[in-house]
C-alpha positions as CSV (number, residue, x, y, z in Angstrom):
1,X,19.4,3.5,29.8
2,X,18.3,4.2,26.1
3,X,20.6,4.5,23.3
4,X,20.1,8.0,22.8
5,X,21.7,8.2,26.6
6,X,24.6,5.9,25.9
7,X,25.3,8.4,23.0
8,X,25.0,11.0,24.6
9,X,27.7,9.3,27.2
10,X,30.3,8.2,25.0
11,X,30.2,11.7,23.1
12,X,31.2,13.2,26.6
13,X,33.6,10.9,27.6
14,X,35.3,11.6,24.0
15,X,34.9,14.9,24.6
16,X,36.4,15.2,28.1
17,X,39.5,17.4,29.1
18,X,41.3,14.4,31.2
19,X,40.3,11.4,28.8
20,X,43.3,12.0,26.7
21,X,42.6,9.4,24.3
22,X,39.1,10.9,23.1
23,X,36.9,8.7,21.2
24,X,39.8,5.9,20.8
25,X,39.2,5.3,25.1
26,X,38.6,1.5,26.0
27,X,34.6,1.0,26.8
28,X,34.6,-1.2,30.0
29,X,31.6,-3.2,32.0
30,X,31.7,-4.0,35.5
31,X,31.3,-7.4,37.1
32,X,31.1,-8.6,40.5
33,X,33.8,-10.9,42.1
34,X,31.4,-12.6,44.5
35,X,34.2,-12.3,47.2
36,X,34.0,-11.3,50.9
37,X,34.4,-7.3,49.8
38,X,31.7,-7.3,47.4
39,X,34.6,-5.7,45.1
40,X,33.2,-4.7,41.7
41,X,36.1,-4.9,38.7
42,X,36.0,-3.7,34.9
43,X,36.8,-5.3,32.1
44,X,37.1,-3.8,28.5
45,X,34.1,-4.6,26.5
46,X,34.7,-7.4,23.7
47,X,31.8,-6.6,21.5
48,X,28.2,-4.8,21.7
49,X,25.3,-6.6,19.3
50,X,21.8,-6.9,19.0
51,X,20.1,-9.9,21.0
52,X,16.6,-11.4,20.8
53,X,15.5,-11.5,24.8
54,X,12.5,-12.8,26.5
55,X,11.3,-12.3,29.6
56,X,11.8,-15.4,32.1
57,X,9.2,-16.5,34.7
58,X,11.7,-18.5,36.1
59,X,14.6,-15.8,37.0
60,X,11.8,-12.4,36.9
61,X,14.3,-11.2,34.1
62,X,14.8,-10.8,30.6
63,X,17.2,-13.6,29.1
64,X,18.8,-14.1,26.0
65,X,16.7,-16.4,23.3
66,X,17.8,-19.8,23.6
67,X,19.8,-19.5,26.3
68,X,17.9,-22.0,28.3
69,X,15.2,-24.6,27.9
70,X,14.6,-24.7,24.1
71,X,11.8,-27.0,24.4
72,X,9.6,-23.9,26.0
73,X,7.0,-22.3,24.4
74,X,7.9,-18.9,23.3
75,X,4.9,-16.1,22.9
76,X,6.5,-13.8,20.2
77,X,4.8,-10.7,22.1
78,X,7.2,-11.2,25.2
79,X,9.8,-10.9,22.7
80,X,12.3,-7.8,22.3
81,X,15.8,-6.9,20.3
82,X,18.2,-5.2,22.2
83,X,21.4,-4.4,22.2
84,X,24.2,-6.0,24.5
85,X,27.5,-5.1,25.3
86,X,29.9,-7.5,26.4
């Protein structure tokens, strides 16, 4: 998803007949339970920011900066800003 998209998603969702409290609605995120039902719940979102991410061998992912071994080399080309919501 690019920002332009989530823009273009929140203005909607403001905008919608049966959100009644328009641009003042609660932003959630989903996150697995890890129980038997594979049950998904939401949560509201606490806070959206910018992050310095990497990509890690280790998980084939992008991970926050720093949030694992410090001691790594870092090549600042596999380096991005993005932005997180919690």
């Amino acid at each position: 998803m690019t920002i332009r998209e989530l823009i273009q998603e929140l203005e909607a969702m403001a905008q919608a007949e049966d959100n009644a409290a328009g641009d003042e609605a609660t932003v959630y995120i989903t996150r697995p339970t890890h129980d038997h039902w594979r049950t998904t719940k939401v949560e509201p979102a606490i806070e959206v920011g910018t992050e310095v991410v990497e990509h890690s061998d280790y998980h084939d992912a992008l991970v926050v900066k720093g949030s694992g071994d410090e001691d790594e080399m870092v090549d600042p080309d596999k380096q991005s800003m993005v932005l997180v919501i919690r």
